[in-house]
C-alpha positions as CSV (number, residue, x, y, z in Angstrom):
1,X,97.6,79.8,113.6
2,X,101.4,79.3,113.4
3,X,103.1,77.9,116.2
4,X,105.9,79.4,117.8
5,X,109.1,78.8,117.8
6,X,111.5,79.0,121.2
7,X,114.3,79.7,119.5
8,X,113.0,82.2,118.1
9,X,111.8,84.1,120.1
10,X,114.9,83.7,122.8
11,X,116.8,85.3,120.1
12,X,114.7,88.1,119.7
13,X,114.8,88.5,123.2
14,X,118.8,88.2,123.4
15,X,118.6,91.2,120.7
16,X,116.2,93.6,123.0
17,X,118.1,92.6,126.2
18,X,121.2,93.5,124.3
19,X,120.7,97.2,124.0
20,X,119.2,97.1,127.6
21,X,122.2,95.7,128.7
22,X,123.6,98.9,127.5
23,X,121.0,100.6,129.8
24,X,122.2,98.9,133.2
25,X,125.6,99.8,132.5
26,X,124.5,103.8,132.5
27,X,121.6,104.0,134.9
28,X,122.6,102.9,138.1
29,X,125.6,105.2,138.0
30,X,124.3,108.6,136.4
31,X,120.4,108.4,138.1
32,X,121.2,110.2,141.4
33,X,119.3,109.5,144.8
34,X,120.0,107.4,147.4
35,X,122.8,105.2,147.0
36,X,122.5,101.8,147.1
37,X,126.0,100.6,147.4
38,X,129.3,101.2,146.0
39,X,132.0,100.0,143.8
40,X,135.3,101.7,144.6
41,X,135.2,104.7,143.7
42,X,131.6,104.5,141.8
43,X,128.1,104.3,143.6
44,X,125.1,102.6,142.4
45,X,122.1,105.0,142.6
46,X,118.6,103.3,143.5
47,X,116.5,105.5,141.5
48,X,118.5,104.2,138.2
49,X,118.3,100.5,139.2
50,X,114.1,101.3,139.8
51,X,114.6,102.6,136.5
52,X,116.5,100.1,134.5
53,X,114.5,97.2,136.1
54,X,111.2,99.2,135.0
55,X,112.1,99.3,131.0
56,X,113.7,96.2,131.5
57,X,110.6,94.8,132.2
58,X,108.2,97.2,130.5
59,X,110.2,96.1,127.1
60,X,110.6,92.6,127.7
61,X,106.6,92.4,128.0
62,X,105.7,94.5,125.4
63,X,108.1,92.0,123.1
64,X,106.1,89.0,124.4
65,X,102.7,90.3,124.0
66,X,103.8,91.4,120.4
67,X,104.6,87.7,119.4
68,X,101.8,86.1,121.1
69,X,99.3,88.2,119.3
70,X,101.0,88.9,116.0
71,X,103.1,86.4,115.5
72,X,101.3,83.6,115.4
73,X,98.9,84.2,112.6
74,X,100.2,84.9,108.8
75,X,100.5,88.2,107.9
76,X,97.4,88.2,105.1
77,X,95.5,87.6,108.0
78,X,96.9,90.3,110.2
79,X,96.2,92.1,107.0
80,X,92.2,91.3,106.9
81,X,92.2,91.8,110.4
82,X,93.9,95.3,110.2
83,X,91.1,95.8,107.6
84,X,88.2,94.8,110.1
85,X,89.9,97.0,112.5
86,X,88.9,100.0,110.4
87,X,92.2,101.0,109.1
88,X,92.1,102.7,106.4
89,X,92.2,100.2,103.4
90,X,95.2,102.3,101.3
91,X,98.0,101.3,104.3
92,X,96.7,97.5,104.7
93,X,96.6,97.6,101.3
94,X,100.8,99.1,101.6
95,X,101.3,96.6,104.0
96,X,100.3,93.5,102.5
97,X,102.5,94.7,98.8
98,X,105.6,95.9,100.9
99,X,105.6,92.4,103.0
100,X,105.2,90.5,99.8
101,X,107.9,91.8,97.8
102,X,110.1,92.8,99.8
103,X,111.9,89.1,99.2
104,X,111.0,89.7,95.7
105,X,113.6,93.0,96.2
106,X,115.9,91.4,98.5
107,X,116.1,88.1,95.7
108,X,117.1,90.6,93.4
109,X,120.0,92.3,95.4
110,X,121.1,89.6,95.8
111,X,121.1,88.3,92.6
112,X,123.0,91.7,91.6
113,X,125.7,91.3,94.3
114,X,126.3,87.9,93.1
115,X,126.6,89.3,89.4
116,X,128.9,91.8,90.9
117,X,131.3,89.2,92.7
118,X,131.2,86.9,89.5
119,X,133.2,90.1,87.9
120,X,135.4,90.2,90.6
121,X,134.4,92.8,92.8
122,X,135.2,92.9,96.2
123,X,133.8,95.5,98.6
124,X,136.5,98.3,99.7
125,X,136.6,101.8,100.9
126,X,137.6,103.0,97.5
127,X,135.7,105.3,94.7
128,X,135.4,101.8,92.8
129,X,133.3,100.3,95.7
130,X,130.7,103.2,96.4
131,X,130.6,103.4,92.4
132,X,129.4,99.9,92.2
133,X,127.0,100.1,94.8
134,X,125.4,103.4,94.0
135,X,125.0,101.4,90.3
136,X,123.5,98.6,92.2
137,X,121.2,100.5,93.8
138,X,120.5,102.4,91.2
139,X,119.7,99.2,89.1
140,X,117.6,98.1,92.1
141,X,115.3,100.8,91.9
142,X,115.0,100.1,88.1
143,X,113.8,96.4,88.5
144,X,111.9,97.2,91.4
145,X,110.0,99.7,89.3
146,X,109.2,97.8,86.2
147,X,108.8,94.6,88.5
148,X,105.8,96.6,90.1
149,X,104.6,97.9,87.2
150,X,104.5,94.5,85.7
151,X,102.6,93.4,89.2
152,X,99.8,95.9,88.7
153,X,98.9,94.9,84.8
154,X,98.7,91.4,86.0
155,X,96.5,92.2,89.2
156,X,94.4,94.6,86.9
157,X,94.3,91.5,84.1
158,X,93.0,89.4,87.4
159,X,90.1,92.0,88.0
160,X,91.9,93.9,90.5
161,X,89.7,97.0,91.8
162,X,91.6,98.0,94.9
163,X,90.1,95.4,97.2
164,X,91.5,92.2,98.8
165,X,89.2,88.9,99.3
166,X,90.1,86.9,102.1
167,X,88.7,83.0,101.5
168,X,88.6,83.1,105.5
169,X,85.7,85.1,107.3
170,X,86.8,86.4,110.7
171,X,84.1,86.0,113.4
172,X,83.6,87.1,116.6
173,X,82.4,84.0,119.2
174,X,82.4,84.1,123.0
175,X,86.1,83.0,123.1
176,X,86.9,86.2,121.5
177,X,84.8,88.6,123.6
178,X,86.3,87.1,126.7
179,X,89.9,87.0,125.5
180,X,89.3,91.0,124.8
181,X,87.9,91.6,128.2
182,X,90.2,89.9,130.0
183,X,93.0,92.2,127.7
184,X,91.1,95.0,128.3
185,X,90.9,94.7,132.0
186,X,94.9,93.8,132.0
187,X,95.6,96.9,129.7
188,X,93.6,99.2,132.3
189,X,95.0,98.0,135.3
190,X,98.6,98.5,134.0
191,X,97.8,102.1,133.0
192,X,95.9,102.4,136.7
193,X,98.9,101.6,138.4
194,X,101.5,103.5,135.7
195,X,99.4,106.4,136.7
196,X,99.3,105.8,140.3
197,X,102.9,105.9,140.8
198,X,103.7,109.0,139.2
């Protein structure tokens, strides 16, 4: 398992509680019901603080639980267990190639931009600049394609016949059975009381 890392996951947070930011600033002023208080000539509504506190919480956990449980293991793994999981093996297949090279695709842009900027270009709004970048995406696409193509004669030189080996075997102990109750019990309270309020 990978630790994580507080920074990291403050930051993450500062970017969801960013755009929630944006939803105080409209909620407690446009939800109408009972006022709560005022501000000149504006009044805060209750119903839109309820509101704004409820996603703002709602989102905040849902980001939390996502990093506890996905973060912290490599992604091959979350891979495998997608696999275990039962989904179907064509999209953790997807997955695991898209996670993987994308860096290959992003080393590449980059590599083009800096091509680019060794030439002298400099990004405008002018014909030139949306010229160069439709060429650089356009050259992108290329690479990518014979880059893949390339990928697949290797992995079928390997003995590649559509199924990943994991070298780690995934097993279910008693730590695992109660960590799942204990989830499940925690999921089906929160959609008990979700339900009870409305």
């Amino acid at each position: 398992r990978q630790q994580i890392d507080l920074k990291e996951v403050l930051k993450r947070m500062l970017i969801v509680n960013a755009l929630i930011l944006l939803l105080w600033v409209i909620l407690p002023f446009t939800f109408h019901g009972e006022v709560l208080t005022r501000m000149g000539s504006l009044a805060i509504y209750r119903p839109g603080v309820i509101l704004a506190a409820q996603i703002t919480l709602k989102s905040n956990a849902i980001l939390l639980a996502f990093i506890t449980l996905i973060a912290t293991m490599p992604f091959a793994t979350l891979g495998h267990a997608l696999h275990r999981l039962r989904v179907p093996e064509k999209i953790v297949h997807l997955l695991l190639m898209t996670y993987r090279y994308i860096f290959v695709i992003e080393h590449e842009y980059l590599r083009l931009m800096r091509a680019a900027k060794i030439r002298g270009f400099r990004p405008g709004t002018n014909v030139n600049t949306y010229r160069t970048f439709a060429y650089i995406i356009g050259m992108l696409f290329v690479r990518s394609a014979a880059r893949a193509e390339r990928v697949h004669q290797a992995m079928l030189c390997r003995g590649f016949k559509g199924k990943f080996y994991s070298l780690q075997e995934f097993q279910i102990g008693s730590a695992s059975w109660a960590f799942a109750i204990i989830m499940t019990a925690f999921i089906v309270g929160l959609v008990t009381l979700e339900l009870s309020n409305g």
